[in-house]
N, C-alpha and C positions, 0 to 999 in steps of 0.2 A: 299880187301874184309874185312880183321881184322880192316884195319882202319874203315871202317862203321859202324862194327858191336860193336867195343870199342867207338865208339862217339852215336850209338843208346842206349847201355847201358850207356851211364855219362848220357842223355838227360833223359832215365826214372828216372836213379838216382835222378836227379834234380826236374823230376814233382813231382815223389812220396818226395821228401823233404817237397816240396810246399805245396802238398797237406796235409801233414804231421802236417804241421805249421797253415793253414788252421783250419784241425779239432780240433788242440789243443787250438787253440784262441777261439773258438765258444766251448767246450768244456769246459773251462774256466770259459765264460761268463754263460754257461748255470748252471755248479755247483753253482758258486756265488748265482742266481738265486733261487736254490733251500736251497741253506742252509737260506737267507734270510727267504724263505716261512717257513721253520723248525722251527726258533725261532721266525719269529711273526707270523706265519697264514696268510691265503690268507685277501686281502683287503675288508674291507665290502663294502656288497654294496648298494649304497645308493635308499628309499624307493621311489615309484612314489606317492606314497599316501599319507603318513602321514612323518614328519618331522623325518628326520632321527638319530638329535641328541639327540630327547627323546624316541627311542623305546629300544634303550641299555640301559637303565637306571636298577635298582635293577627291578628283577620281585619277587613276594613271591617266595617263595621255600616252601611252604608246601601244601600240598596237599589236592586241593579243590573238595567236595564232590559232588555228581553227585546222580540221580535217576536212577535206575538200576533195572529191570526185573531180580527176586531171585528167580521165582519159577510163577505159576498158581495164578493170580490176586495177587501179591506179591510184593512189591515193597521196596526196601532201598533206602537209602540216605549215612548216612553217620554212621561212628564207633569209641566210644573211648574205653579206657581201664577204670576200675573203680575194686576196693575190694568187697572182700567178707569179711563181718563183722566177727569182731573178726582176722583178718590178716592184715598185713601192707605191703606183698609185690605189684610189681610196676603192672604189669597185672594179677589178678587171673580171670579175667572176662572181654570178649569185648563183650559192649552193643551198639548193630546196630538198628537205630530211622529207622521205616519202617511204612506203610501203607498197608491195606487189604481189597479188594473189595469183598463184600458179605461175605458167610463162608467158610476156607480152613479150612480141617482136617491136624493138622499140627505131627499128631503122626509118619509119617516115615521119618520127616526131619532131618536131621544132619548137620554137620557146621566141618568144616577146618581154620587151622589158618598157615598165610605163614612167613617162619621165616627167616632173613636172615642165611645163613649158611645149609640150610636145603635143600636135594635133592629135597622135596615132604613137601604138606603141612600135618599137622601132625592134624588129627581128635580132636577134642574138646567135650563137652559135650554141645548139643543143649536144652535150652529152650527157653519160649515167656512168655509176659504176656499182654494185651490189659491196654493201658493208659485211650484211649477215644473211641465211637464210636455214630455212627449216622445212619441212616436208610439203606446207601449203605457200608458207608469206616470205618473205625475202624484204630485207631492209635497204632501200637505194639511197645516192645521191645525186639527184638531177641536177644538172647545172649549163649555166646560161653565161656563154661567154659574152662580153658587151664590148661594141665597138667603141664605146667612147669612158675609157675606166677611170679617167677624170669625176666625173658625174654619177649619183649614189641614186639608183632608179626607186620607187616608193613601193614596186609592183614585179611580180613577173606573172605570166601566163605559160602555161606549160600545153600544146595543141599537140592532138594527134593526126596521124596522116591526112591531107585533104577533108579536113573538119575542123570549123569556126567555131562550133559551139561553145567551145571550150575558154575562148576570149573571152569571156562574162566572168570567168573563175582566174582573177585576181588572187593570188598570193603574195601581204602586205611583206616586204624587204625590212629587216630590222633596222634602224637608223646605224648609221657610223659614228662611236664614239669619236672626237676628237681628240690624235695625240695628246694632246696637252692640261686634257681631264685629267683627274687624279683617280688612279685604280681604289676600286672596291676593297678594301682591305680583305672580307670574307660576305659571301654568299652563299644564302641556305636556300637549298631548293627541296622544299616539299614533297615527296612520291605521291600515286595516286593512293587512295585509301584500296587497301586489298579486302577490306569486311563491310558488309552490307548494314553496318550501325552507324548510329547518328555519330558524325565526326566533329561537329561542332565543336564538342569541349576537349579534343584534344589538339587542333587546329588551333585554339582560342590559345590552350597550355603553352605550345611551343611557339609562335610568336612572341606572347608575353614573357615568358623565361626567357627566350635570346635575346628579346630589343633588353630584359634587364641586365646580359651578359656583355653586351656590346655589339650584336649584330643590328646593324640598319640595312641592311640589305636582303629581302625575300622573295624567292618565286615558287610559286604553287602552282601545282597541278592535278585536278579533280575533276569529275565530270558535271559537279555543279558546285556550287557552292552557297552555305546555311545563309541565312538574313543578318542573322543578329551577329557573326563572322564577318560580311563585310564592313557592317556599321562599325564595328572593333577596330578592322583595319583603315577605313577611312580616317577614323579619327586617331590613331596613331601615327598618321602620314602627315596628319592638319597640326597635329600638337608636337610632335617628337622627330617631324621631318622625318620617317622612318619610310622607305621604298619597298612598296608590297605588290607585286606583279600577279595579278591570278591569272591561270592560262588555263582556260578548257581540254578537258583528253577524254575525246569520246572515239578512242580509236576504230580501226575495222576491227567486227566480230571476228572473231576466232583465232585473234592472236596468241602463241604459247606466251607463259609470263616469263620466258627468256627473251623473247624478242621484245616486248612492251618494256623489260627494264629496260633495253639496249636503246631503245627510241626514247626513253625519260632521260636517260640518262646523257643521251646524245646531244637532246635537246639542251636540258643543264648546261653542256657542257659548251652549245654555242651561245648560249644568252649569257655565259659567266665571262666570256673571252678578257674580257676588261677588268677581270676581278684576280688578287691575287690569288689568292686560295676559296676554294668552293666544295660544299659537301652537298650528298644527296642523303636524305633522311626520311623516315616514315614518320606522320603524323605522330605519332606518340612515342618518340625518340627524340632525347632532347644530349646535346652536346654539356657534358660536368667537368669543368676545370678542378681537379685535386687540391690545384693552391693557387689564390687568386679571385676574383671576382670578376674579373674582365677575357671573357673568350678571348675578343682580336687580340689586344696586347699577349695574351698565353701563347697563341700561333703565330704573331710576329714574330714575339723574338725567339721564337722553335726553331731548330734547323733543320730544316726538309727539304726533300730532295724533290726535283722538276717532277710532277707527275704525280700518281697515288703514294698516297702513306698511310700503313694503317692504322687503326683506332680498335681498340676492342670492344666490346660490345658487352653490356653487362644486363642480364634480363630481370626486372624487379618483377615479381609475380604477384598479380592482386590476390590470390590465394594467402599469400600470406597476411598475419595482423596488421592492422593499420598500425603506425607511432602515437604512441602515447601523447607526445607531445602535438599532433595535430588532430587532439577530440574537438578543440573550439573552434576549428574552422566554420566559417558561414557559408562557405560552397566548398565540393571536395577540389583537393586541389593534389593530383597524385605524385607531383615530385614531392609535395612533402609529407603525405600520406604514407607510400612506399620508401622505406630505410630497408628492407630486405632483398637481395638478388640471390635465385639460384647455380651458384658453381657450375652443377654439373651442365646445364642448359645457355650456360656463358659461356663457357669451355672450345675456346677455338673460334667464336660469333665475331667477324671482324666485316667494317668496314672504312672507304675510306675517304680522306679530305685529298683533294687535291690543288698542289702548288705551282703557278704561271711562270713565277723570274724562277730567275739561275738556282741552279742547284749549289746544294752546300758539299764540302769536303769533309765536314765533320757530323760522325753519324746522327740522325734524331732523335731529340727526349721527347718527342712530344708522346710518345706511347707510354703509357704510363702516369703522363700529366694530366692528359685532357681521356676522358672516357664516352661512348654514348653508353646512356642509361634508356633502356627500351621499358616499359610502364604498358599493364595489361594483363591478362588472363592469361596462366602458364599451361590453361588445359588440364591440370594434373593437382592430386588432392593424394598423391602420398609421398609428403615431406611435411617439415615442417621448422618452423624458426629454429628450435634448438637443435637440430642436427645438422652433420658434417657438413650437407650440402648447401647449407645455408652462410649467404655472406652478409654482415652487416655493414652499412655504407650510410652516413648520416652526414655527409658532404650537401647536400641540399639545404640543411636545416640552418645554415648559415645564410642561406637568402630567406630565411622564414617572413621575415617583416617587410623586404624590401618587395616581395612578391604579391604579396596579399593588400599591399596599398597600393598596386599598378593593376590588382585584379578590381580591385575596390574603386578607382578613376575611372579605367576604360572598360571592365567586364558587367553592362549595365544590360539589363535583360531587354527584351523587344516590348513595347508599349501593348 
């Protein structure tokens, strides 16, 4: 009976060993397993939709402005930091670009500013001032004086009378350049598209044509923006260092398109603050240096004056024949498709760049030098190449090669 009962226990001895040995091997394998996941992270995974080696590419990292419900017919967008005269620190004042429908009585509104380090946003001193208005909308400036203008807040909150709600709707504060950055030489800021067609390829056109001209510097503004658009611009920012901002503009309905330039334009003009010179442009309007190949270097060394300078505007009509010389294109590509502008439909079409430093004393060439060339449908079918009103212009046909091998790199269609 002891011998069974000594040979039943060696027999457990033996499985529990087994079993033993077992758990330690799979135990093993499974640590391995996880210290792997530890130092590189789980495996990505790849997109059904869009090409998965350009959606990791750099995305901005700064934070893009949005339309936001602030109160009773009230509306934000977006917030930077700016002085109060006679002071040099970094925030004494965040000025938030908003719109207002009809009249709001705006004497019991207050405003909060959210600070990193801070348990609670800390109250500011609220006022407005009206920029523009029109029969229904009126363009404001809310602004939020800050107790402590040393310190650059990340947020503001804009409340109305005896109502909290409103604290949940965060308005992201644009960061503060640091003096000692180096200004923007030139900044293209994109318009919203005014036509109800696919923008994609001319979105695609004018990025590419500027980063070939010399502009690294872009911000855009659309109510959405195509796929295969951002994948272009990802990877122009990953390979060419090129800074491409997209900013949503889903403004309030029923703004006239006087007041919607004046709020793009506004905008523009606070995100360029750190840029020398900056233009506002339509999708399909691309800045032509006459002689040169490099836009910044043509606008540096221009002399202009503090403020707007104009640019004439020259309208290339897709009515007219394509160039001869761009039948073998492998996708259409309309600055070099279109060599034809119409006179009469150019005739007085101006807009303009504008310049941050000192003004010059001596008048500018830049008119004359640098042109925008606008590319599209003139609406009209009675003209034609060989009459009066026809200009020829084949100033693009000099970037023929350099163009069509940076559409060729980066203009790769969606999977």
């Amino acid at each position: 009976m002891k011998k069974f009962t000594k040979l039943g226990l060696v027999l457990i001895a033996v499985l529990s060993f087994l079993c033993f040995l077992v758990y330690k091997l799979r135990y093993d394998r499974l640590y391995n397993v996880m210290q792997v996941l530890e130092v590189f992270g789980s495996p990505p995974q790849p997109s059904k939709c869009l090409d998965p080696d350009s959606l990791d590419i750099l995305i901005p990292t700064l934070p893009a402005p949005s339309w936001k419900s602030i109160g009773t017919d009230v509306y934000g967008y977006s917030a930077h930091c700016s002085g109060v005269p006679g002071e040099t620190a970094l925030c004494s004042l965040v000025s938030v670009l908003a719109v207002m429908k009809g009249k709001v009585e705006f004497s019991g509104f207050s405003c909060k500013l959210w600070y990193e380090g801070s348990m609670n946003p800390i109250p500011g001193t609220f006022s407005y001032r009206t920029e523009k208005e029109d029969t229904e909308f009126s363009v404001l400036t809310l602004s939020c004086e800050t107790k402590f203008p040393t310190k650059v807040p990340y947020g503001v909150s804009i409340l109305e009378a005896n109502s909290h709600e409103n604290l949940n709707e965060i308005i992201p504060v644009y960061p503060v350049v640091s003096a000692t950055d180096p200004k923007i030489n030139l900044q293209v800021c994109v318009l919203p598209p005014t036509h109800s067609e696919d923008h994609a390829p001319a979105l695609k056109e004018s990025i590419l044509f500027h980063t070939l001209l010399g502009v690294s510097s872009f911000i855009l503004f659309s109510p959405a923006f195509p796929h295969s658009f951002i994948l272009l611009a990802n990877k122009l920012q990953a390979q060419l260092n090129i800074k491409i901002q997209m900013y949503p503009w889903n403004p309030p309905l029923g703004l006239t398109s006087s007041l919607e330039n004046h709020l793009v334009t506004t905008s523009c003009f606070q995100h360029s603050r750190y840029s020398e010179n900056y233009v506002l442009l339509q999708d399909n309007q691309i800045l032509m240096p006459r002689i040169g190949e490099n836009i910044t270097k043509v606008i540096l060394e221009s002399k202009l004056d503090t403020g707007p300078n104009p640019l004439s505007v020259r309208r290339f009509c897709s009515e007219y024949p394509n160039d001869k010389k761009s039948a073998n294109l492998a996708q259409p590509i309309s600055v070099l498709q279109s060599t034809y502008f119409n006179k009469q439909l150019s005739d007085g079409v101006q807009t303009n760049i504008f310049h941050s430093g000192a003004g010059q004393t001596l008048p500018a060439f830049l008119s004359g030098e640098v042109f925008v060339n606008e590319y599209g449908p003139c609406d009209k079918y009675d003209f034609s190449e060989t009459d009066h009103t026809a200009g020829y212009d084949q100033t693009a046909l000099k970037f023929s090669h350099s163009i069509k091998d940076l559409f060729k790199r980066f203009n790769s269609p969606l999977l």
